[in-house]
LUMGUKOL-712476 format. One record per residue (C-alpha): residue number from 1; residue in three letters; x, z, y. Coordinates in nm, 3 decimals. Each point is the difference from the previous one (the first is absolute). Layout:
BEGIN
[NUM; "Ala"; [X; Z; Y]]
...
//
This chain:
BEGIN
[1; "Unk"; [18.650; 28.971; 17.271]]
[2; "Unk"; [0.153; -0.217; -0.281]]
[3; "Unk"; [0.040; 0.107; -0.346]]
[4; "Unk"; [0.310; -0.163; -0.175]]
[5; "Unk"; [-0.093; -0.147; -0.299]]
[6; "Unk"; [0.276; 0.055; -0.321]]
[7; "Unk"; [-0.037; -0.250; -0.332]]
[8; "Unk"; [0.181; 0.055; -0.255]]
[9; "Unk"; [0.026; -0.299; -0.215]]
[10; "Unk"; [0.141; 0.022; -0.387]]
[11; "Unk"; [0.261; -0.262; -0.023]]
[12; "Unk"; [-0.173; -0.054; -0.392]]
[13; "Unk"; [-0.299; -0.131; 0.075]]
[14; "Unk"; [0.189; -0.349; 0.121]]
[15; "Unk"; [0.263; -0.035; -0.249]]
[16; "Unk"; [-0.279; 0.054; -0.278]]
[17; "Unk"; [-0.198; -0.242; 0.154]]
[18; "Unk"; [0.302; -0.212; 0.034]]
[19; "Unk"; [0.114; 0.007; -0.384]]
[20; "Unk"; [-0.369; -0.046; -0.138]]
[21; "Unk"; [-0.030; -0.337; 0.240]]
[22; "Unk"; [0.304; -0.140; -0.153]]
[23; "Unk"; [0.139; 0.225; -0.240]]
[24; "Unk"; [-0.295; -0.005; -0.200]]
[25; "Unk"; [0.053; -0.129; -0.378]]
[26; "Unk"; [-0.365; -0.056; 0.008]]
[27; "Unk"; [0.030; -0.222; 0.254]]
[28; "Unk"; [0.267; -0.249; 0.036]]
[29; "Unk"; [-0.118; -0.274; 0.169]]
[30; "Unk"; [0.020; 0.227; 0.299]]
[31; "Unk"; [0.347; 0.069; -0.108]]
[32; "Unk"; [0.079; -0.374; 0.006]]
[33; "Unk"; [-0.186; -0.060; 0.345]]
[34; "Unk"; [0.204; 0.251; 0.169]]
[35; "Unk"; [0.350; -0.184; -0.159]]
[36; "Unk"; [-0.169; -0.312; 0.084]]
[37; "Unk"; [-0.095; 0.067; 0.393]]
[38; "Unk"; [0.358; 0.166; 0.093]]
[39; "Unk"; [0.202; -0.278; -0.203]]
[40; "Unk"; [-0.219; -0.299; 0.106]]
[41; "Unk"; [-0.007; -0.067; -0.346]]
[42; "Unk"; [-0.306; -0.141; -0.238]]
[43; "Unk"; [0.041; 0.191; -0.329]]
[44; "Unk"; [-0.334; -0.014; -0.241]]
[45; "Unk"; [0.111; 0.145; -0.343]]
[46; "Unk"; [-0.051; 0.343; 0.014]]
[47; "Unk"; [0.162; 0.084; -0.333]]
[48; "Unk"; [0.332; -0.043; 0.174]]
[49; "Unk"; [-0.018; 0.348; 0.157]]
[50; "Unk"; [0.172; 0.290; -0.140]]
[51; "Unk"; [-0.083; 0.288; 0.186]]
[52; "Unk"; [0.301; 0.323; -0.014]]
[53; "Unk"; [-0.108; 0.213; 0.296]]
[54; "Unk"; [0.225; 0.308; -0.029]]
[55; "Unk"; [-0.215; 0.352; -0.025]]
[56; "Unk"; [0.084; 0.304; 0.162]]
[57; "Unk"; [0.123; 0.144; -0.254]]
[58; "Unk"; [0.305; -0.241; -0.022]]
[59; "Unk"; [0.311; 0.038; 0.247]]
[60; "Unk"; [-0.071; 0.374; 0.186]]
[61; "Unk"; [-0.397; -0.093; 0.088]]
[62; "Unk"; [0.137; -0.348; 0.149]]
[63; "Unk"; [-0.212; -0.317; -0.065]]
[64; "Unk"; [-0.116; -0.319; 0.098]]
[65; "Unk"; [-0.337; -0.051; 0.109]]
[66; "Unk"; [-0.041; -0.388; -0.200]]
[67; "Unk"; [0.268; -0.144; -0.231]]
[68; "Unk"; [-0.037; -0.308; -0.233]]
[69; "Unk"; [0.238; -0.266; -0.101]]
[70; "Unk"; [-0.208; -0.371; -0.005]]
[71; "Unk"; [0.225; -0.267; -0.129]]
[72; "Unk"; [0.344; 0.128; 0.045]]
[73; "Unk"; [-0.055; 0.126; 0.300]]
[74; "Unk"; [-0.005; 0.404; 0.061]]
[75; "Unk"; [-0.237; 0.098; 0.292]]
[76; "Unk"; [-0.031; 0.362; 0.161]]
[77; "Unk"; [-0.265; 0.050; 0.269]]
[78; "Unk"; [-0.029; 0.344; 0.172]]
[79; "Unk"; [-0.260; 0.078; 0.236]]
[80; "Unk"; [0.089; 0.157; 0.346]]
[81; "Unk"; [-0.173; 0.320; 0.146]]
[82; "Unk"; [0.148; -0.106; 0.349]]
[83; "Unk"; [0.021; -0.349; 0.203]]
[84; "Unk"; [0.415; -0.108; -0.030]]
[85; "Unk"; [0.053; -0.136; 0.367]]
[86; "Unk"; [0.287; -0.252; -0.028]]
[87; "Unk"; [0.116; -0.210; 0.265]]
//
């Protein structure tokens, strides 16, 4: 006899992890290595970072998950609980 096996997983735990990777003011050479990586791009000066990740408390509990602007350029990541399957 098998016993299913239910896991319940708190969606938190990844977008936290998510945001203090590269949302982290404390850190943002990790900020600039994710920009970097996904625009193929070789930025070193990490004073060029302004970080404005909106809090829950802004716009009905909406937010972003990572939000900076690095030279005039305004960049929104948001992580994703579920695998997007695009053709």
């Amino acid at each position: 006899m098998s016993k299913e096996l239910h896991v319940t997983i708190n969606p938190k735990y990844k977008d936290r992890l998510f945001y203090r990777l590269f949302g982290s003011k404390e850190h943002p050479e990790w900020t600039l290595s994710l920009y970097n990586a996904i625009n193929n791009s070789s930025y070193t000066d990490v004073n060029t970072i302004e970080f404005n990740t909106l809090e829950d408390a802004l716009y009905l509990g909406m937010k972003n998950d990572v939000s900076f602007i690095i030279q005039e350029f305004l960049c929104v990541f948001e992580h994703q609980l579920c695998k997007a399957l695009h053709n």
